[in-house]
Short mmCIF file of the C-alpha atoms (twelve columns), coordinates in Angstrom:
data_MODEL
# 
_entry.id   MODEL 
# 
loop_
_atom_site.group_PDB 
_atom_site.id 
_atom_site.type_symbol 
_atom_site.label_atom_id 
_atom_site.label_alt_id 
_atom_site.label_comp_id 
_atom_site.label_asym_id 
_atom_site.label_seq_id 
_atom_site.Cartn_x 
_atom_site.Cartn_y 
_atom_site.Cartn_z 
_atom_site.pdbx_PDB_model_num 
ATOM 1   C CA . UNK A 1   60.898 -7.567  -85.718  1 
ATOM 2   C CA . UNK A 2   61.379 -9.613  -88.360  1 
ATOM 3   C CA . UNK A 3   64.753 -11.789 -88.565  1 
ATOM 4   C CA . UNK A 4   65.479 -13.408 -92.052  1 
ATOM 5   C CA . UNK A 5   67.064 -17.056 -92.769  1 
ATOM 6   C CA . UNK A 6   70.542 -16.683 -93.324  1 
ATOM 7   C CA . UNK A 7   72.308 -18.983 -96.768  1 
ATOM 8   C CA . UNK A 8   75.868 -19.239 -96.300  1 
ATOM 9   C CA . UNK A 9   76.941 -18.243 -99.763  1 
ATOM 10  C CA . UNK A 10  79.424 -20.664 -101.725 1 
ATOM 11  C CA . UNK A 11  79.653 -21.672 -98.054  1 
ATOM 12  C CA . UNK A 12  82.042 -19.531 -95.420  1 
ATOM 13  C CA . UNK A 13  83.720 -18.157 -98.387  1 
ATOM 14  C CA . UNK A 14  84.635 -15.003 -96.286  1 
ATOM 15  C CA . UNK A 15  86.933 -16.984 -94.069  1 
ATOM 16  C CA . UNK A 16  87.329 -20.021 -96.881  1 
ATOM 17  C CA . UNK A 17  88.049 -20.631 -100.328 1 
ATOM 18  C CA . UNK A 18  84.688 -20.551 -102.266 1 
ATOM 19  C CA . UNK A 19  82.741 -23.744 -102.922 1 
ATOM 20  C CA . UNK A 20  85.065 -25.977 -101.175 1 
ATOM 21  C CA . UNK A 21  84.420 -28.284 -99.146  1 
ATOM 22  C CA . UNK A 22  86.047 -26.915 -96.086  1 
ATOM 23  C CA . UNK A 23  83.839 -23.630 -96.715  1 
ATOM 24  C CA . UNK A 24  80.206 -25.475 -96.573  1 
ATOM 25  C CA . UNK A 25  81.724 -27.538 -93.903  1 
ATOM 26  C CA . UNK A 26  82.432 -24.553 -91.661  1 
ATOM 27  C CA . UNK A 27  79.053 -22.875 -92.179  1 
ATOM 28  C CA . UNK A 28  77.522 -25.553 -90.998  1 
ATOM 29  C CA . UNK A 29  79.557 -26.468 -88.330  1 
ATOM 30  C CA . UNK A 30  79.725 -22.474 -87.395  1 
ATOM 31  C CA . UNK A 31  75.521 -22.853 -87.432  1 
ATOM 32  C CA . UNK A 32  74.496 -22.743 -90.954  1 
ATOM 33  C CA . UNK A 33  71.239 -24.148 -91.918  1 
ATOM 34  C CA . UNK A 34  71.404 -23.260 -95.240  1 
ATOM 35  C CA . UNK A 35  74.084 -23.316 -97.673  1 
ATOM 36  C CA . UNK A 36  74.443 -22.465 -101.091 1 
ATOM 37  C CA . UNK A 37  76.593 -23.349 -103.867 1 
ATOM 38  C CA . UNK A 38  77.567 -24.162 -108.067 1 
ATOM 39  C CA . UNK A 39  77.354 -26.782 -109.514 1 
ATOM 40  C CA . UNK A 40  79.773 -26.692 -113.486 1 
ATOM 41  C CA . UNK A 41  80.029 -29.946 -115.253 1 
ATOM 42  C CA . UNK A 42  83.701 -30.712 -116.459 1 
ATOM 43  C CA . UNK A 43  85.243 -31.798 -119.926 1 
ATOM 44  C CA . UNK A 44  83.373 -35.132 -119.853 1 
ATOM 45  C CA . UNK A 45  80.401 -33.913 -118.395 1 
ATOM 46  C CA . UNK A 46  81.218 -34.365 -114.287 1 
ATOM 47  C CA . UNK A 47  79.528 -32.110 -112.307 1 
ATOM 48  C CA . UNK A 48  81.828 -30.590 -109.329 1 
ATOM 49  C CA . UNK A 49  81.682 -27.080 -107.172 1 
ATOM 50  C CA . UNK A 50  82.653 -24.191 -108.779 1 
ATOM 51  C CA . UNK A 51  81.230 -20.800 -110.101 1 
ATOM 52  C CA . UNK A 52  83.212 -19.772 -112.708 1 
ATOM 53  C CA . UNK A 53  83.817 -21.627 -116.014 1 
ATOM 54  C CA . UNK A 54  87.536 -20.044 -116.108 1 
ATOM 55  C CA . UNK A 55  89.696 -21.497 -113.558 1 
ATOM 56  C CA . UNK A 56  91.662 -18.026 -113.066 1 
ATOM 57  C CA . UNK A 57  90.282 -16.321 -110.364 1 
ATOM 58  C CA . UNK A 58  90.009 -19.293 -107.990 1 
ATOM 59  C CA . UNK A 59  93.283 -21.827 -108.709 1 
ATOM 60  C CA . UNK A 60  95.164 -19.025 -110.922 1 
ATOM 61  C CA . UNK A 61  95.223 -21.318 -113.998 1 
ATOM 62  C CA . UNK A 62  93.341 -19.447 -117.355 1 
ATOM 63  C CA . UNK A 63  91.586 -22.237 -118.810 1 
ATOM 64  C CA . UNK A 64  87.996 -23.210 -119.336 1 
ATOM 65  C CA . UNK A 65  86.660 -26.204 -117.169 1 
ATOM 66  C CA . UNK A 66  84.872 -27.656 -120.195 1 
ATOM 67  C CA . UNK A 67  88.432 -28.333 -121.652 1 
ATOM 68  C CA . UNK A 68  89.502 -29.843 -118.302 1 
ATOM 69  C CA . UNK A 69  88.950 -33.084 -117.098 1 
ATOM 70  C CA . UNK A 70  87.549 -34.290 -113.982 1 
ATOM 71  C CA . UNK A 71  91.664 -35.961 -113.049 1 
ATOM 72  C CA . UNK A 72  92.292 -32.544 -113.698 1 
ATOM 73  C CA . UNK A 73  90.097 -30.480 -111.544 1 
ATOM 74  C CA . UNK A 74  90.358 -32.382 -108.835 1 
ATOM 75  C CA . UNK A 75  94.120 -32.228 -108.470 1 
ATOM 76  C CA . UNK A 76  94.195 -28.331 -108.934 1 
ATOM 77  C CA . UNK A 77  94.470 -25.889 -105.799 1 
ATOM 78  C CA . UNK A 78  91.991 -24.317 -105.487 1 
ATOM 79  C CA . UNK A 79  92.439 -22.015 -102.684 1 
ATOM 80  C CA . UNK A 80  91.917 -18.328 -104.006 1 
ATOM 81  C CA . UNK A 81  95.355 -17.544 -103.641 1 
ATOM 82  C CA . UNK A 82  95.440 -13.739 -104.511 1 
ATOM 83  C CA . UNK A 83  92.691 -13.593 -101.612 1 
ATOM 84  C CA . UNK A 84  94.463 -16.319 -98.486  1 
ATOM 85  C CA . UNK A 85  98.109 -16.011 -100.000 1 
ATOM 86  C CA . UNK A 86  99.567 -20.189 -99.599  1 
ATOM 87  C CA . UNK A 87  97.059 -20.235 -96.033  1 
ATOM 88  C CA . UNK A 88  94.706 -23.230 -98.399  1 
ATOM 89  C CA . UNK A 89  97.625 -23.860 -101.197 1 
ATOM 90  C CA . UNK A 90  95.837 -27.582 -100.120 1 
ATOM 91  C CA . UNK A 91  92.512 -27.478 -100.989 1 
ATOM 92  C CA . UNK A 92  91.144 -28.984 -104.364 1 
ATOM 93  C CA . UNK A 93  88.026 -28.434 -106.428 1 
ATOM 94  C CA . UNK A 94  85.618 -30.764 -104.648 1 
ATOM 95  C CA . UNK A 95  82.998 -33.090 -106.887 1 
ATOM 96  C CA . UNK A 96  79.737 -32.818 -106.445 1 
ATOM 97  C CA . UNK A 97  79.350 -36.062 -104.999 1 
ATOM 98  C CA . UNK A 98  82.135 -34.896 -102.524 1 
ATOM 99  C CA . UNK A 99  79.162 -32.418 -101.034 1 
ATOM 100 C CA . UNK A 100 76.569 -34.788 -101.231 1 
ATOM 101 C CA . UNK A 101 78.121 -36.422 -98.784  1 
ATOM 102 C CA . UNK A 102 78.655 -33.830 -96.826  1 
ATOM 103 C CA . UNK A 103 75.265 -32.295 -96.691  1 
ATOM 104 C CA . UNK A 104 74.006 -36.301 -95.922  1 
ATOM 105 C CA . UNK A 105 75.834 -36.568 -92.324  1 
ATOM 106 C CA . UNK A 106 74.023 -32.773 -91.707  1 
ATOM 107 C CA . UNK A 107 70.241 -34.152 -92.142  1 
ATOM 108 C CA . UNK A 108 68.579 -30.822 -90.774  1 
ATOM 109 C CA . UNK A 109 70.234 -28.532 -93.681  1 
ATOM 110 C CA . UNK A 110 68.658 -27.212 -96.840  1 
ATOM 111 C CA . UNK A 111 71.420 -26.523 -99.856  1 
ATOM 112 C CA . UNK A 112 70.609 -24.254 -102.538 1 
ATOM 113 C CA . UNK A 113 72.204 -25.583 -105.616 1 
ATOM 114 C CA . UNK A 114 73.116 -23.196 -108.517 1 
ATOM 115 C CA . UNK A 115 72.981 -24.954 -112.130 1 
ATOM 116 C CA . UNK A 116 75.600 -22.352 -113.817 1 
ATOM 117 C CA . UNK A 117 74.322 -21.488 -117.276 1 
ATOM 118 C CA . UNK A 118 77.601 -21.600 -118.572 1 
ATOM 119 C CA . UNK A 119 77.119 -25.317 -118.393 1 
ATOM 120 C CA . UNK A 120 73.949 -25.317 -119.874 1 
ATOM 121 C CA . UNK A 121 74.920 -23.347 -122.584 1 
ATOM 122 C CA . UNK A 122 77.901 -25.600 -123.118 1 
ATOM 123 C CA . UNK A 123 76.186 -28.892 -123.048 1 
ATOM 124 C CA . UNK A 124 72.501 -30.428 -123.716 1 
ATOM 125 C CA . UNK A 125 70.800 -28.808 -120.810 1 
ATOM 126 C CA . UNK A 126 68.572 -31.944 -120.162 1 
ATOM 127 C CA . UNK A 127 71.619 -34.010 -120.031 1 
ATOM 128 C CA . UNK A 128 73.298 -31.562 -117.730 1 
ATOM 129 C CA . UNK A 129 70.162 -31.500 -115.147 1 
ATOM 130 C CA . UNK A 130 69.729 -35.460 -115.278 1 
ATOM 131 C CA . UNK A 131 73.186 -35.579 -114.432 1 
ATOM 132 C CA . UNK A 132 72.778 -33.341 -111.402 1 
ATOM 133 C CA . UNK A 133 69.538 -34.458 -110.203 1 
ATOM 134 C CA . UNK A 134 70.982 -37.834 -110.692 1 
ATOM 135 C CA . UNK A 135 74.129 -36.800 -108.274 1 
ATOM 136 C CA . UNK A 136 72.090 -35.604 -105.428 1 
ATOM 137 C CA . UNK A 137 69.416 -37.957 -105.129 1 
ATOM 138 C CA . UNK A 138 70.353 -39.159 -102.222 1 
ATOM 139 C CA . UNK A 139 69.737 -36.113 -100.559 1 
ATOM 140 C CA . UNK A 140 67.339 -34.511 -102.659 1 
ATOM 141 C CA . UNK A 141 64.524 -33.675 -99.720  1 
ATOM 142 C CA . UNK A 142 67.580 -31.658 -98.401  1 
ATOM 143 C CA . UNK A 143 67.963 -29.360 -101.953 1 
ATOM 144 C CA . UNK A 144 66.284 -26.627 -103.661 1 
ATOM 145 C CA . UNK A 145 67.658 -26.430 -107.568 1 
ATOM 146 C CA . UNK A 146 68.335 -23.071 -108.519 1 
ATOM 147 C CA . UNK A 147 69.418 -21.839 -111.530 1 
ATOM 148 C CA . UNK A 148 69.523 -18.106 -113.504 1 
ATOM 149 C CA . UNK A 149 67.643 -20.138 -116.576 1 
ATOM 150 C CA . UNK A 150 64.169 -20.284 -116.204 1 
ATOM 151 C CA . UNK A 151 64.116 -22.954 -118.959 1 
ATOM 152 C CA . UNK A 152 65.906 -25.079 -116.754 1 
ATOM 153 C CA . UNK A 153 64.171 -24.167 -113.543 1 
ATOM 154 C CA . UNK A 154 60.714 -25.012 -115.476 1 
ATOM 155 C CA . UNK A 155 62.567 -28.792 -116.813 1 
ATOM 156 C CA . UNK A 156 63.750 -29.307 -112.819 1 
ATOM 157 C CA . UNK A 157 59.177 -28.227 -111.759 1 
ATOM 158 C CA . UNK A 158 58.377 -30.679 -114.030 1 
ATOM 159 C CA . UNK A 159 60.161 -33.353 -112.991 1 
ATOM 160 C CA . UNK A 160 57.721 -32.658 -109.795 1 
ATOM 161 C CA . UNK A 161 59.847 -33.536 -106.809 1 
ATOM 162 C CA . UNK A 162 62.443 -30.575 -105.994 1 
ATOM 163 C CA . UNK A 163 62.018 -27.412 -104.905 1 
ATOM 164 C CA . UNK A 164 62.801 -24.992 -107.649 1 
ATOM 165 C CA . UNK A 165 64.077 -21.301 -107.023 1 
ATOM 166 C CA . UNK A 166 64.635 -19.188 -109.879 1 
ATOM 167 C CA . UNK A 167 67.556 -16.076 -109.763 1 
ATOM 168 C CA . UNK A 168 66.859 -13.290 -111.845 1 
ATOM 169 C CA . UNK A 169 68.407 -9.162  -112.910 1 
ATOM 170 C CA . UNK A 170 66.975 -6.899  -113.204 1 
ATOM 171 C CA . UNK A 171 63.797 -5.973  -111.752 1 
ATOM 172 C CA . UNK A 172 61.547 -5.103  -114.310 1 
ATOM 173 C CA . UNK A 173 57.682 -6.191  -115.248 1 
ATOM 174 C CA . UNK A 174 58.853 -8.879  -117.969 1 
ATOM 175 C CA . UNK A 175 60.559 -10.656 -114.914 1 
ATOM 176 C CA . UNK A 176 57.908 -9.968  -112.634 1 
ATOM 177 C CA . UNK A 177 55.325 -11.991 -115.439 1 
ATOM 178 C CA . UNK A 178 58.363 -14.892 -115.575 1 
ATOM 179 C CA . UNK A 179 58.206 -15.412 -111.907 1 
ATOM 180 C CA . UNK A 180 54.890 -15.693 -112.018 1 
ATOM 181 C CA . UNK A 181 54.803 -18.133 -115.004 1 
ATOM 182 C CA . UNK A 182 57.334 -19.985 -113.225 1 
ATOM 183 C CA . UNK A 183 55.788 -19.998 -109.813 1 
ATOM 184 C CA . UNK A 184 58.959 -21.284 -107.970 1 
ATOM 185 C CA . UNK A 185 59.299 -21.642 -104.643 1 
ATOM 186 C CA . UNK A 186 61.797 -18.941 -103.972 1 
ATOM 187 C CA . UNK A 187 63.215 -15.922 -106.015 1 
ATOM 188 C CA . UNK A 188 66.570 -14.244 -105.515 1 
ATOM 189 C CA . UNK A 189 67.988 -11.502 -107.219 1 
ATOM 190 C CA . UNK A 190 70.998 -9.427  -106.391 1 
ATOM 191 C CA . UNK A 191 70.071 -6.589  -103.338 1 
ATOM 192 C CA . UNK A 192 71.452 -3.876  -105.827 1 
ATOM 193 C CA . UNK A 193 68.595 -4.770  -107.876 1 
ATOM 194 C CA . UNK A 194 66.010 -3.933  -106.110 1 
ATOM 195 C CA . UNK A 195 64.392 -0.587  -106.810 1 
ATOM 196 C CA . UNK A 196 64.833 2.574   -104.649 1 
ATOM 197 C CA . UNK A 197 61.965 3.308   -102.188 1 
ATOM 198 C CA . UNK A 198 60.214 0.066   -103.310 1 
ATOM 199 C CA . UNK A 199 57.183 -0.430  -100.883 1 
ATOM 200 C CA . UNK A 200 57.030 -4.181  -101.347 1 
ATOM 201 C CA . UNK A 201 58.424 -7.294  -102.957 1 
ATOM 202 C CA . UNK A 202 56.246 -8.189  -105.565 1 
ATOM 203 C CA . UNK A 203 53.347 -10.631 -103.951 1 
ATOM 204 C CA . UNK A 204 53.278 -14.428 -104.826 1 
ATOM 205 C CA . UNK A 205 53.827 -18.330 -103.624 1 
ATOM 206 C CA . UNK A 206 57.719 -17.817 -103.184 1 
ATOM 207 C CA . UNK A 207 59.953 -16.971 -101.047 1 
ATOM 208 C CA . UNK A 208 62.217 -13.929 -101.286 1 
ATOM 209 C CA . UNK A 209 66.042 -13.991 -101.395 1 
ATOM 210 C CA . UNK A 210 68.488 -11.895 -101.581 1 
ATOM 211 C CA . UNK A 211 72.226 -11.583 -102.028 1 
ATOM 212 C CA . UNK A 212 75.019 -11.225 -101.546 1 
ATOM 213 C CA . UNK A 213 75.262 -9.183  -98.440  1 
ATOM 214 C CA . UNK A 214 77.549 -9.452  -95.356  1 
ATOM 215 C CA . UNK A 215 75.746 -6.081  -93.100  1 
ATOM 216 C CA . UNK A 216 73.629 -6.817  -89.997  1 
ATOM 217 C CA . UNK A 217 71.935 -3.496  -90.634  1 
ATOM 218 C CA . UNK A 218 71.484 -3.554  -94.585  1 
ATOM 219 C CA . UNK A 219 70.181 -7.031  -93.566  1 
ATOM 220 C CA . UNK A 220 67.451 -6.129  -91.491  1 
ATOM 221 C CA . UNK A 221 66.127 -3.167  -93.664  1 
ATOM 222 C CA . UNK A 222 65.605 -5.678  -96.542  1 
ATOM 223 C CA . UNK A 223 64.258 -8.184  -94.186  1 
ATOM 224 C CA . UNK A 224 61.463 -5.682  -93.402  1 
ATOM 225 C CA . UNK A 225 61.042 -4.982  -96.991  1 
ATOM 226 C CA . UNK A 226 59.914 -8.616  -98.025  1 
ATOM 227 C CA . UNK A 227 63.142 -10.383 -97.876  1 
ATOM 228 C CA . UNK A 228 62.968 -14.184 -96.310  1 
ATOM 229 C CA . UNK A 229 66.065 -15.159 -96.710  1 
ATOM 230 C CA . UNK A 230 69.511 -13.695 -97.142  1 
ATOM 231 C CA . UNK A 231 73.067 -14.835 -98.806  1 
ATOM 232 C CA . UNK A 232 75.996 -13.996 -97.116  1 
ATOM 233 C CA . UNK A 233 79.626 -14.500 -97.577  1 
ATOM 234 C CA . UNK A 234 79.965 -14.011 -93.590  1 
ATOM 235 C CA . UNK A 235 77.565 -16.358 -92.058  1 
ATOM 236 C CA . UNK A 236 79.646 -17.229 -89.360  1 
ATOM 237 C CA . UNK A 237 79.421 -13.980 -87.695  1 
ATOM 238 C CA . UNK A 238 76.522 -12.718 -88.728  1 
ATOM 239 C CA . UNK A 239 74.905 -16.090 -86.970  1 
ATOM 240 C CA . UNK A 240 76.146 -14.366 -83.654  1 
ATOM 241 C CA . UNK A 241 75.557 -10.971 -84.516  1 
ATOM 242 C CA . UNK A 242 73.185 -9.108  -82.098  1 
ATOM 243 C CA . UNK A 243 71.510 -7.450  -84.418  1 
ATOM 244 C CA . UNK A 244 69.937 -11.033 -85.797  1 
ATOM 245 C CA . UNK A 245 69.526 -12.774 -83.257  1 
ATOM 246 C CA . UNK A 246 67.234 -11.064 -81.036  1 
# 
């Protein structure tokens, strides 16, 4: 039976504040190969971890990132209060150079780095990939740039040295003829989008991912659909689970 690659997603964010560095730091030290995350670029144009533009849901403060600066985010807690009470009242918004260097003293993992459109849409796009690309050279054989924008994923090909994966809703035949326009070497999409009593994933050079789910079983029955890889919130048990690891 098939067994897919697990992604811990926005790193052990079930036991950790999302995109910190404590969370990618766990899934890897709990077993995580692969380890995804977001990448927003602050008031000045600093690119640091974090998946929403609004700073509500994760450090409780309603305000944009693009009007906050860099001092700013990094001296914010950030540690999802109204989900782990005062447990990380310690933890900060980590830069992106902050997980660079992380991911550099792990040399055998792969992170999947999100370029959030908000950021795109907010700045020059160009600028805002340069400035990423420019971040994690030094581990850029370790990354695969991923981004809901095809327009950026298709700037990032033709650069012509990073993997590229492309995240897409919903499933429909104008997608389908992006992907393939695109050619990237992975595709993810939300499991929720993927039709009911679909027969296959739709054939091509990628490889499939799906998220965001944290069940052995739901795993496994998209595995055997077409699924290669799979984000999950839990990686830490799931990496033990029986059901995966036969």
């Amino acid at each position: 039976m098939k067994v897919p690659q697990l992604i811990a997603h926005r790193g052990s964010s079930k036991d950790f504040p999302e995109n910190t560095f404590i969370a990618i730091e766990n899934a890897l030290i709990q077993g995580a190969q692969f380890v995804e995350f977001d990448v927003q670029l602050s008031k000045e144009g600093q690119p640091v971890v974090l998946h929403d533009n609004n700073l509500k849901r994760t450090t409780g403060i309603n305000k944009s990132i693009f009007d906050t600066s860099i001092q700013e985010l990094t001296s914010i807690p950030a540690g999802e209060q109204k989900k782990f009470g005062d447990k990380f009242a310690h933890i900060r918004i980590p830069t992106l150079e902050d997980i660079v260097r992380l991911i550099s003293a792990w040399p055998d993992s792969t992170a999947f780095i999100e370029i959030k459109r908000a950021s795109l849409d907010h700045f020059n796009p160009e600028s805002v990939i340069k400035k990423i690309l420019d971040t994690i050279e030094p581990i850029k054989n370790q990354c695969v740039i991923i981004s809901f924008s095809n327009k950026a994923v298709a700037s990032v090909q033709a650069l012509g040295t990073y993997q590229t994966g492309w995240i897409f809703e919903p499933w429909d035949q104008r997608n389908e003829s992006t992907a393939r326009e695109l050619s990237p070497d992975y595709l993810f999409t939300d499991y929720k989008n993927v039709p009911k009593n679909i027969q296959s994933f739709w054939p091509g050079p990628w490889k499939w991912g799906l998220y965001e789910i944290n069940d052995a079983q739901l795993i496994l029955e998209y595995t055997q659909l077409g699924a290669d890889l799979v984000e999950t919130n839990a990686i830490g048990e799931l990496l033990k689970h029986p059901l995966l690891t036969r």
